[in-house]
Each structure stands twice: as structure tokens, then as C-alpha cells.
N, C-alpha and C positions, 0 to 999 in steps of 0.2 A: 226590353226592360225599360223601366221608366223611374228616371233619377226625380227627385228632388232637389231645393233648394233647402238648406236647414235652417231656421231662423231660430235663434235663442232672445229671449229677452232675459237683459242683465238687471239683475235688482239695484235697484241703487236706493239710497233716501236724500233727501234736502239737507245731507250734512255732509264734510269731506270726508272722503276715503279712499282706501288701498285694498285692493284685492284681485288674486291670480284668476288670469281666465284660461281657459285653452281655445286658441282660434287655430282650424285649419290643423291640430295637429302639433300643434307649438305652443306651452305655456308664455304668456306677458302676463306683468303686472300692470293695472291700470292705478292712477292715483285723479280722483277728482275733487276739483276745490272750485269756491266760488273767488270769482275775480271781479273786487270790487270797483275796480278803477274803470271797467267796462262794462258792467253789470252784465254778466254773462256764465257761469258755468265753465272750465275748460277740462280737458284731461289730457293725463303726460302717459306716456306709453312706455316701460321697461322692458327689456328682456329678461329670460328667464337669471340671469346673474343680477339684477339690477341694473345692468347695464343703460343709460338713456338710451330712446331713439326718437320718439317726438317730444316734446314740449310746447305746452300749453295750448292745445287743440282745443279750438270754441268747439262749442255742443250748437251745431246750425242745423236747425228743423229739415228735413227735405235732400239732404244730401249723404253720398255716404263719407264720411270723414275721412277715411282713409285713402280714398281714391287718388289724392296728389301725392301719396306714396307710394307707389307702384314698383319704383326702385327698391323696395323694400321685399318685398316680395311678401308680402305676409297671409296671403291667401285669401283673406276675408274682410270684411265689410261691416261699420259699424254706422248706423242708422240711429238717430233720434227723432219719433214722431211723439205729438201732443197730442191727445184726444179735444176731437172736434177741430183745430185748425192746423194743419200740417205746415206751416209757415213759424207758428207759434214758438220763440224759443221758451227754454225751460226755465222758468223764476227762482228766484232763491230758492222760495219754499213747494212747488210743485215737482219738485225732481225725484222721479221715482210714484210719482202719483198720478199727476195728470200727463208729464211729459216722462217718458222711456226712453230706453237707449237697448236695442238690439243689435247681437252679432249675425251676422247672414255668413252662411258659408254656402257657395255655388257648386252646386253639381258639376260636373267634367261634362 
């Protein structure tokens, strides 16, 4: 039998917001905001109570975000690519348009 990987893209728009995902099996809330002092997009990652567990995670083109959190155990993987330049971070007002943010959850 032949597993997949599941790749969800998360809607987002070039405004801040909050809203439950389920990664892996597990509801989180994510909260994104733009951070002006860095000109950059970041997002804070909650548990299902509110609870914090990351704070202020840049949005970096090309990597999965979560990956320095593995002690975390959260099962999945979050991805932001740019259409046309995969390097490309996401601008104030591209976010949700030309730059996306997907959750990958890996097959076993």
C-alpha cells in the first residue's frame, strides 16, 4: 500500500489573525501578525487551551518552521512558498496571495 504525504494549504490574508488548525491530530491556534520593527510576518503557535508554545516564528520562505521544534513533538510541518521565487519572504500585502503557508503532515 502506498501512503502519502498530506499537504494542506492554510488561507491566510495580508491582515492579522487567529485561527484553529488541526495538525497531525491535534488542534493549535495559530495567531499571525505583521512585525514591523523587522518587516517580516511572524506567527505564535497555541495549544489547544491557549496555552503558548512558540512565539513570534518568522514566516521564512524555503524551510519548514517547525523543525527546531521537534521536542515538541507536534507531528507536522509548516511550509511557506512564494509563487515564482521560493526564497521570497511574504510582504505585508502578499500574504495569502502570492506567498502561502501550508501544513505537511508525513506519512509513517
Amino acid at each position: 500500500m502506498c501512503v502519502a504525504d498530506v499537504i494542506t494549504k492554510i488561507p491566510m490574508t495580508a491582515i492579522p489573525q487567529r485561527f484553529r488548525v488541526d495538525m497531525a491530530g491535534v488542534e493549535y491556534e495559530i495567531v499571525s501578525r505583521w512585525n514591523g520593527a523587522v518587516s517580516s510576518w511572524v506567527l505564535d503557535l497555541y495549544d489547544a487551551n491557549r496555552e503558548p508554545m512558540i512565539m513570534c516564528i518568522p514566516m521564512v520562505c524555503g524551510i519548514d518552521l517547525l523543525s527546531q521544534y521537534g521536542y515538541l513533538n507536534i507531528g507536522a510541518e509548516l511550509w511557506v512558498l512564494t509563487d515564482g521565487d521560493d526564497t521570497a519572504p511574504p510582504t505585508i500585502d502578499n500574504l495569502g496571495a502570492e506567498s502561502n503557508l501550508f501544513l505537511v503532515v508525513r506519512s509513517e
